[in-house]
C-alpha positions as CSV (number, residue, x, y, z in Angstrom):
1,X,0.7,-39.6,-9.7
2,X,2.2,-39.8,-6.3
3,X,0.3,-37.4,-3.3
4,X,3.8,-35.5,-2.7
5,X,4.3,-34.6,-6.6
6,X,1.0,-33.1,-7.2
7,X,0.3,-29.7,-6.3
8,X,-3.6,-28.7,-5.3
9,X,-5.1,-25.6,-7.7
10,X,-8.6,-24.5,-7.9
11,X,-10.5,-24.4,-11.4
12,X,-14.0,-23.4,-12.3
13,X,-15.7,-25.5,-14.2
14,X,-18.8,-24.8,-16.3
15,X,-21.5,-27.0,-14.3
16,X,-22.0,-29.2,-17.1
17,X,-18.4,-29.8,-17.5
18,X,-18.2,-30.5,-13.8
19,X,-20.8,-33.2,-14.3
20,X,-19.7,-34.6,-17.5
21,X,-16.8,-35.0,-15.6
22,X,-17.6,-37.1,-12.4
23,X,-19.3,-39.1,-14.8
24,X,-16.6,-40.3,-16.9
25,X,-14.7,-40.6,-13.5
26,X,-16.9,-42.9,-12.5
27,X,-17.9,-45.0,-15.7
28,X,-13.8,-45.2,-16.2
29,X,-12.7,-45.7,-12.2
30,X,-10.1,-43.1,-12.8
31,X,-10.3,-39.8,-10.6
32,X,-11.1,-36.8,-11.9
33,X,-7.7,-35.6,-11.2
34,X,-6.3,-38.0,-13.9
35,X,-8.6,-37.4,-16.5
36,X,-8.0,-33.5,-16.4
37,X,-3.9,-34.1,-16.3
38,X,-4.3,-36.4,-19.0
39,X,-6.5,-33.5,-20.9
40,X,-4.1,-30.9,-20.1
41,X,-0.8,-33.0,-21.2
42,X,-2.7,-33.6,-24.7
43,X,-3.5,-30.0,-25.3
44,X,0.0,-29.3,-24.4
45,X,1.5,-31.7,-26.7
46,X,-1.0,-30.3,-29.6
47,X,0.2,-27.4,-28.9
48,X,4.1,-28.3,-29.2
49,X,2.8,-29.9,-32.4
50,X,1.0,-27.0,-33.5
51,X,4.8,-24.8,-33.0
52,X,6.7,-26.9,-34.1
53,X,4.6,-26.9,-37.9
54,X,4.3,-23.2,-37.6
55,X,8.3,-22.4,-37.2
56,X,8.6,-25.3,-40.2
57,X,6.3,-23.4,-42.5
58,X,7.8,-19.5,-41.4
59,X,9.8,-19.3,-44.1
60,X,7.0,-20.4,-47.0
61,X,5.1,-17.3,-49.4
62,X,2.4,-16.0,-47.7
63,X,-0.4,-15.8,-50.0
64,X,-3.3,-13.6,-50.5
65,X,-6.3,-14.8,-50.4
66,X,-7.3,-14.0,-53.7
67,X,-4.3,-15.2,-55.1
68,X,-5.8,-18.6,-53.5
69,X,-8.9,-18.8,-55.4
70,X,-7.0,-18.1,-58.1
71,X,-5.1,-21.2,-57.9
72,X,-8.2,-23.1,-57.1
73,X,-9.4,-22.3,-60.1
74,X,-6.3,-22.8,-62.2
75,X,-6.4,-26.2,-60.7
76,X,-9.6,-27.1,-61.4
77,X,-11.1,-27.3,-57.8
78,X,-12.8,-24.2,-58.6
């Protein structure tokens, strides 16, 4: 990441997360910076994931949950 591109925020962090943190900065020589971009751009792409299988399923049955044990039991698994 070049100095111009980034932009400077402020996060609280738990304490132990802050530490857990530097650590792993240090044990991987990567700043802190990086590892909490690289965090953030994971979650994000889980979470494009995670859309992108909800509007797949929207059109499917819904299904009660009762209805559910009731095919786990028709199947066997019950």
């Amino acid at each position: 990441m070049a100095a111009g591109e980034a932009v400077r925020s402020t996060v609280y962090l738990d304490p132990d997360l802050h530490r857990a943190l530097r650590l792993k900065s240090v044990h991987s020589q990567r700043s802190m910076s990086d590892i909490v971009n690289e965090a953030l751009r994971q979650t994000l792409r889980e979470d494009e994931e995670d859309l992108a299988v909800a509007r797949d399923r929207a059109g499917e049955r819904a299904m009660t949950y009762e209805d559910f044990l009731g095919k786990l039991k028709a199947d066997g698994t019950l």
